[in-house]
N, C-alpha and C positions, 0 to 999 in steps of 0.2 A: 750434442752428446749422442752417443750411437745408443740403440736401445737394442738389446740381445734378444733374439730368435726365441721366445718359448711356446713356440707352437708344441702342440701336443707333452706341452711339461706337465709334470703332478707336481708336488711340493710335501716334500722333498724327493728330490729324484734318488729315485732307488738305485742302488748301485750292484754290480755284480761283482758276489762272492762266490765263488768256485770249492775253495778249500777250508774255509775255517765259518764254524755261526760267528755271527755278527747279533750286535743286539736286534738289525731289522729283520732276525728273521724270526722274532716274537712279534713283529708287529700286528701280526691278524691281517697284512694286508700282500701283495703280489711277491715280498720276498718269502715270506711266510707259506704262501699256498705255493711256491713253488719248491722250497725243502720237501715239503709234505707230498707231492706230485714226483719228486726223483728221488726221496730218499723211504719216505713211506709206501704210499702207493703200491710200487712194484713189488715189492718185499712182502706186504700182507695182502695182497690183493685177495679179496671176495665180494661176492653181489650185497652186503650189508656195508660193507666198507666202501665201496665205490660209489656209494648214490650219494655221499656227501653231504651227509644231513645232519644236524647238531647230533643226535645219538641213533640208534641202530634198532630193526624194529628185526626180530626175531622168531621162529618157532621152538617153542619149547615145549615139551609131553606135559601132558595138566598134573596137579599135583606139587608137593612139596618142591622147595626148588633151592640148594644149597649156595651160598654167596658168602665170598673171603674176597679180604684186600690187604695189599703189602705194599710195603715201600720199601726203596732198594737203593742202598747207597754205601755198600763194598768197595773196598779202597784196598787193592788198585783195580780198577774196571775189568782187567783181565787176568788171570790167573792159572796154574795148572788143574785144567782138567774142567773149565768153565770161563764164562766172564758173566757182568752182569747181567747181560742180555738173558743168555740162557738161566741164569741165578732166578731170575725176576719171572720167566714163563711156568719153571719148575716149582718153584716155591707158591705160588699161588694154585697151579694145578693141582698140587699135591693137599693141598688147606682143605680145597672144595671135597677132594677123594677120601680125604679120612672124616668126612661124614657117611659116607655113605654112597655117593654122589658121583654121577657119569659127567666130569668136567667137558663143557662142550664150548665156552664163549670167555672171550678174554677182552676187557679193556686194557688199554697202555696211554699213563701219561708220564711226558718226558720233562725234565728240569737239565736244560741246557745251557753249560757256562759258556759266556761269549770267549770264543777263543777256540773250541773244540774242532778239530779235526775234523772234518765229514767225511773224509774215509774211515773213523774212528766207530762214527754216526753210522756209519752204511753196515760195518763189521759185526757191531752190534744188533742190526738192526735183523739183517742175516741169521744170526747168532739164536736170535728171537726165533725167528720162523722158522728156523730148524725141528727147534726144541716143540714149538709147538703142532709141528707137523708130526713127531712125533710120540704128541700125548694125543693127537685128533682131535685139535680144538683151532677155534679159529679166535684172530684178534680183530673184531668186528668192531670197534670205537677209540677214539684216542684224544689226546691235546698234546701240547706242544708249545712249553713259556722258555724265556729264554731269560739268565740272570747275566749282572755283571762281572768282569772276570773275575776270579778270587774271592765266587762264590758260591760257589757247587762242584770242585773236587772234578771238573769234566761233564757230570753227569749222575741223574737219580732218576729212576724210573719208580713210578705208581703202576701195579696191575691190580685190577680185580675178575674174581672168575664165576661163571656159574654155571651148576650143572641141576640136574634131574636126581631126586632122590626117589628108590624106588618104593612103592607103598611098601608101609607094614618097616620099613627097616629103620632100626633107630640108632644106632651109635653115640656115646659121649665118655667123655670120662665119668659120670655119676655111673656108667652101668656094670664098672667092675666088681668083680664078686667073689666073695671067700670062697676057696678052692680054686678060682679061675689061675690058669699060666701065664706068664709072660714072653714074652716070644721079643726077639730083635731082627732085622732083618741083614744087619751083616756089622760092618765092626766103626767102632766110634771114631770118632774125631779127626775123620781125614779133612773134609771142608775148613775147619778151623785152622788144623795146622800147614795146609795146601794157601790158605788166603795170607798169613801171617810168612809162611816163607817166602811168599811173592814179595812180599815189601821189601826183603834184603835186610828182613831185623837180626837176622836168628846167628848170623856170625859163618854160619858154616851152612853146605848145601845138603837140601834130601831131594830124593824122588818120590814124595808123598802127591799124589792126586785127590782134587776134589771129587766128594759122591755126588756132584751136583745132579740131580734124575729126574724126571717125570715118573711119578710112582702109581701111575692111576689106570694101566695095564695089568701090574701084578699085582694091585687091591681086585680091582674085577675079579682075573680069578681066583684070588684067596675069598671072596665074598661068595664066589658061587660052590667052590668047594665046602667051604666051612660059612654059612651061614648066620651060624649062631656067636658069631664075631661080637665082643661086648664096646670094645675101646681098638682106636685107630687112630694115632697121634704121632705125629714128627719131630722126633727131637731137636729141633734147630739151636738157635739159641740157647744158652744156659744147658745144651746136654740133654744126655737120659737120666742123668741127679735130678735135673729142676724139672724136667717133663712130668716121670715120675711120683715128685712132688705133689705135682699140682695136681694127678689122677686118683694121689690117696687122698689128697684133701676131697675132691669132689664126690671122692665116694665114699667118704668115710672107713679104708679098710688101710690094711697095713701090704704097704708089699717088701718083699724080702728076695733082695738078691742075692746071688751064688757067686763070690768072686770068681772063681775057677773057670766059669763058665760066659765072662763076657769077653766078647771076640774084640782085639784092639792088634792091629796091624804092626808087624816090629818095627817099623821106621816110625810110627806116628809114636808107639812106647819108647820108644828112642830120646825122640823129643822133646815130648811127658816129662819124661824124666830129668834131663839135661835142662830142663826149663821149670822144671817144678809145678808142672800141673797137672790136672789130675784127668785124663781122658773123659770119664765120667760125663765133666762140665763141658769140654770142648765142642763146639756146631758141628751137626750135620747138616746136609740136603739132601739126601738122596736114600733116607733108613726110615723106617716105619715101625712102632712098639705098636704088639699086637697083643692082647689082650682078651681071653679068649676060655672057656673052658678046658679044664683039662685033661680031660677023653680027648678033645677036637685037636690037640698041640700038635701030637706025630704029624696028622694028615695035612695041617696046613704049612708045618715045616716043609714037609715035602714038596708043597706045593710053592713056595716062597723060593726054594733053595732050585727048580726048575728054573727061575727066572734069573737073566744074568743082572740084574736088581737084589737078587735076594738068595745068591749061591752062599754066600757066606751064613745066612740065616743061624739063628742059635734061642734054646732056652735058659732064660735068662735069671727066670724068678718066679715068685707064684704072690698070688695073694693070701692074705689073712684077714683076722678080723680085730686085731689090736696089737698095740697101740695103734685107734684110730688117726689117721693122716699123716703117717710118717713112713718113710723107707728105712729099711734095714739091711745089712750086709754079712751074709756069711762070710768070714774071710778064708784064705787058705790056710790059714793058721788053726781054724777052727772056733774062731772069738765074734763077737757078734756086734757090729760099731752100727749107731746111725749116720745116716746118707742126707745131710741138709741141703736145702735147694742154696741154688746160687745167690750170694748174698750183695754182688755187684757186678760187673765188665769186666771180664777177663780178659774179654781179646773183642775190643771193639771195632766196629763196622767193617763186618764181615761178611753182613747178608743185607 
C-alpha cells in the first residue's frame, strides 16, 4: 500500500479561502491570524494594535475615565447614509461623549456567519476606520469568533469605548433641573426610518438618510462654550419620548414639550404618517438632547447649529417640577397630552 507524503502536514490542513469566512477562520489558528493580518491589521493599524497582545496597554490622563459598550446587529448591514461598521464606531463614541468624555480608544469584537463575504468584511471594516478617524479615536483591541451559517444575519459587531473625563465635570440625567431647557440637535427619526426602508418593507421609495455621526466634536465645543451643561443623552432607540423618559424619572422633574417646535424632516413625517408612527419614538444616531439652563439655551444653539451635526438644532422644551417623572406635550392645538415612554419594538434591529 502506498503511504501519502505528509511531510510538513498539520491536521487538518487548512485550506484557502479567498472570498467567503469559513468556519476556520474562528479557529484561533493560521486561518484565523491571517483574516486578522489582511482584513484587520491594515485597516486599523496602530502601535497598540500591532504588538499583538491579548489586550492593549494605553496612555490615558489620570483621573475619572468614561467607558460604554454596544452591540451592533442592524439588519441590513448597509443602509442609506451608514452601514454597521460606521453604526457601531458612532454609537459608542457618542455613549462615552455624553458623559462628559474626550472618546479616545475603541475595542471591536466581530460575530461572523460562515458564508460572509470578505469583501463585505473589508467594506465594513473601512467603513469603521473612516468613522473613527473621524471622531479621533483609535481601535486599539479586538476578537474575532466566527458562527454557523444561518446564524448571525452576516455579522454583529461589539464596541466599547473610553475616554477621559475632565475634572470637576459631571453630567447625567439626575442633574436636570426646574427652569433648565431642552435643546435637540436636529430633527428625529431619520435612522429609523433610513434602516426600515433599506429592507424593501415600506411598499414604496423615500430618500430619507441615516443621522448616523460621531457626535463628540460638537459636544467639545458645546462643553466649552456652555459649560454648565446638566444632561447629554442620545436618543437611539425608543426615541426622544423614551429618552426623555427616563431623564424625568432620574431626575425626578417634569419636562414639557412644545409640539410646534420639534424639528422632524417631511420625508421622514411622510412616513410617520403613512405608517402610523409616531416620530417621537423612532431611532436616531447622530442627535444629541441637551439639557442645560435656560439663560445658557440661545448661546449653545448657536453653537450646535455651527456644526454641520447640529444645523438643524431646535428648542425643544423646558423642565419643571411636577408631575414628577413624566413628559408632557404642548400640543398645536393648545391641549396638553402625556408623552409615555415606549412600551415595546417598534422597528426592531436597527442599531
Amino acid at each position: 500500500m502506498d503511504i501519502p507524503d505528509v511531510t510538513g502536514a498539520v491536521c487538518p490542513v487548512p485550506l484557502t479561502h479567498d472570498e467567503q469566512i469559513v468556519m476556520g477562520h474562528g479557529s484561533g489558528g493560521k486561518m484565523a491570524a491571517d483574516l486578522i493580518a489582511k482584513i484587520f491589521l491594515p485597516v486599523f493599524d496602530n502601535p497598540a494594535l500591532r504588538a499583538g497582545d491579548d489586550g492593549a496597554v494605553v496612555e490615558l490622563p489620570a483621573g475619572r475615565i468614561a467607558v460604554s459598550t454596544d452591540s451592533h446587529v442592524v439588519y441590513p448591514l448597509f443602509f442609506p447614509g451608514g452601514d454597521i461598521g460606521r453604526l457601531a464606531v458612532c454609537g459608542t463614541v457618542n455613549d462615552v461623549a455624553m458623559m462628559g468624555a474626550q472618546p479616545a480608544f475603541l475595542t471591536a469584537g466581530f460575530i461572523l456567519e460562515e458564508g460572509l463575504a470578505l469583501a463585505t468584511l473589508q467594506r465594513v471594516a473601512a467603513s469603521m476606520q473612516a468613522a473613527a478617524a473621524e471622531a479621533g479615536v483609535q481601535i486599539i483591541s479586538g476578537d474575532t469568533k466566527v458562527v454557523q451559517r444561518g446564524k448571525a444575519d452576516g455579522l454583529y459587531i461589539n464596541t466599547t469605548g473610553l475616554g477621559a473625563v475632565p475634572p470637576g465635570r459631571k453630567l447625567g440625567g439626575a442633574q436636570a433641573q426646574p427652569g433648565d431647557a431642552v435643546l435637540l440637535s436636529g430633527s428625529m427619526g431619520d435612522h429609523g426610518i433610513a434602516v426600515l426602508a433599506a429592507r424593501g418593507e415600506l411598499g414604496f421609495e423615500t430618500d430619507v438618510q441615516s443621522d448616523c455621526a460621531p457626535l463628540n466634536g460638537l459636544i467639545a465645543d458645546l462643553l466649552a462654550a456652555c459649560p454648565a451643561v446638566h444632561v447629554l443623552r442620545d436618543p437611539t432607540r425608543g426615541g426622544v419620548a423614551t429618552t426623555l423618559n427616563e431623564i424625568a424619572t432620574q431626575s425626578a422633574t417634569c419636562i414639557t414639550l412644545f409640539e410646534k417646535n420639534l424639528p422632524v424632516r417631511p420625508a421622514v413625517a411622510a412616513v410617520c404618517e403613512m405608517l402610523g408612527f409616531d416620530p417621537l419614538y423612532v431611532a436616531n444616531e447622530g442627535k444629541v438632547l441637551v439639557i442645560l439652563p435656560r439663560e445658557n439655551a440661545d448661546l449653545a444653539l448657536q453653537v450646535l447649529r455651527r456644526s454641520k451635526y447640529g444645523a438643524d438644532a431646535a428648542l425643544i422644551g423646558e423642565v419643571g417640577q411636577s408631575p414628577q417623572g413624566r413628559v408632557l406635550m404642548k400640543t398645536a392645538l393648545g391641549t396638553t397630552r402625556v408623552v409615555d415612554m415606549l412600551a415595546g419594538e417598534m422597528l426592531p434591529r436597527i442599531c
